[in-house]
C-alpha positions as CSV (number, residue, x, y, z in Angstrom):
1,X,-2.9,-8.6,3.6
2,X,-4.2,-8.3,0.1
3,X,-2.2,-9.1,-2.9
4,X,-2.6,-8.0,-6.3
5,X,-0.9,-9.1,-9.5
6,X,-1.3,-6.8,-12.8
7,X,0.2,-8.0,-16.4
8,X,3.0,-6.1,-17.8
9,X,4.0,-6.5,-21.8
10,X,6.0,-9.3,-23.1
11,X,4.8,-12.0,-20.8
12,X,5.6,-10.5,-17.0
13,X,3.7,-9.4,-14.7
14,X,3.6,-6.8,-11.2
15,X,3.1,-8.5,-7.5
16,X,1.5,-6.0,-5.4
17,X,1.9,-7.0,-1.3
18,X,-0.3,-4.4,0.7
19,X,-0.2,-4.5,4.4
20,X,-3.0,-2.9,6.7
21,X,-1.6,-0.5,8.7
22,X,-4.9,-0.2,11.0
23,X,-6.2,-3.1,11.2
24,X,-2.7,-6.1,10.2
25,X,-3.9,-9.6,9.5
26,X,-2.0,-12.4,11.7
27,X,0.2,-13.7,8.6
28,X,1.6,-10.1,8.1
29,X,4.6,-10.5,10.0
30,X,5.5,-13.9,8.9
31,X,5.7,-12.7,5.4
32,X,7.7,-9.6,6.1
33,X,9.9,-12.1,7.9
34,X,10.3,-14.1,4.6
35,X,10.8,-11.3,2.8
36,X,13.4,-10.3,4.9
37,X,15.4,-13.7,5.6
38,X,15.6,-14.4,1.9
39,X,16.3,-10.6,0.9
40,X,13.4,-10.1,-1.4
41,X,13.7,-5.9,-1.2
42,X,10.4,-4.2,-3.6
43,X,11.2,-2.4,-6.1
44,X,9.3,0.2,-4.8
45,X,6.9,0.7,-1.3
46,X,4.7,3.2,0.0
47,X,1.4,3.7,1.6
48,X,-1.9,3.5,-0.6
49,X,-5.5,4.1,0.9
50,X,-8.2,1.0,-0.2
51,X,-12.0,0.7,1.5
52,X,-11.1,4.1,3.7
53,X,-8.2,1.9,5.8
54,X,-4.5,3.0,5.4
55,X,-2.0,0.4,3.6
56,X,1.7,-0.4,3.5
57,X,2.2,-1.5,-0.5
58,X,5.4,-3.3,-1.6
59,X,5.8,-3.8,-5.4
60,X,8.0,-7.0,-7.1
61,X,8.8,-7.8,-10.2
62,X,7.0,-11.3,-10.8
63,X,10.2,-12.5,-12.1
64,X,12.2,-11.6,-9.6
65,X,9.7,-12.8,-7.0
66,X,9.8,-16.4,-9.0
67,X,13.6,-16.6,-8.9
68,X,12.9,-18.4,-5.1
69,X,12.7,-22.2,-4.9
């Protein structure tokens, strides 16, 4: 998985969750099973190409994302 977190204007910031569709990493289940159990739905998903291997992206809000204790 690879995660990647941009700043946005006035203090926030953009949580980028990507998933390897070819070739997943152990942890990627577990974390879609977090996401899921606690109802933590992106803002907006779909499927990105990084190093010539195919990716599942999932976008959050960093506030929304922080909001979890």
């Amino acid at each position: 998985m690879r995660i990647k977190i941009e700043p946005k204007e006035f203090f926030m910031y953009a949580v980028f969750l990507a998933f390897s569709t070819e070739h997943p990493d152990p942890e990627d289940e577990a974390i879609k099973a977090y996401l899921n159990a606690h109802e933590l739905i992106p803002k907006a998903q779909g499927t990105d190409k990084f190093e010539d291997q195919k990716f599942e992206v999932m976008y959050f809000g960093g506030c929304y994302l922080g909001k979890q204790g």
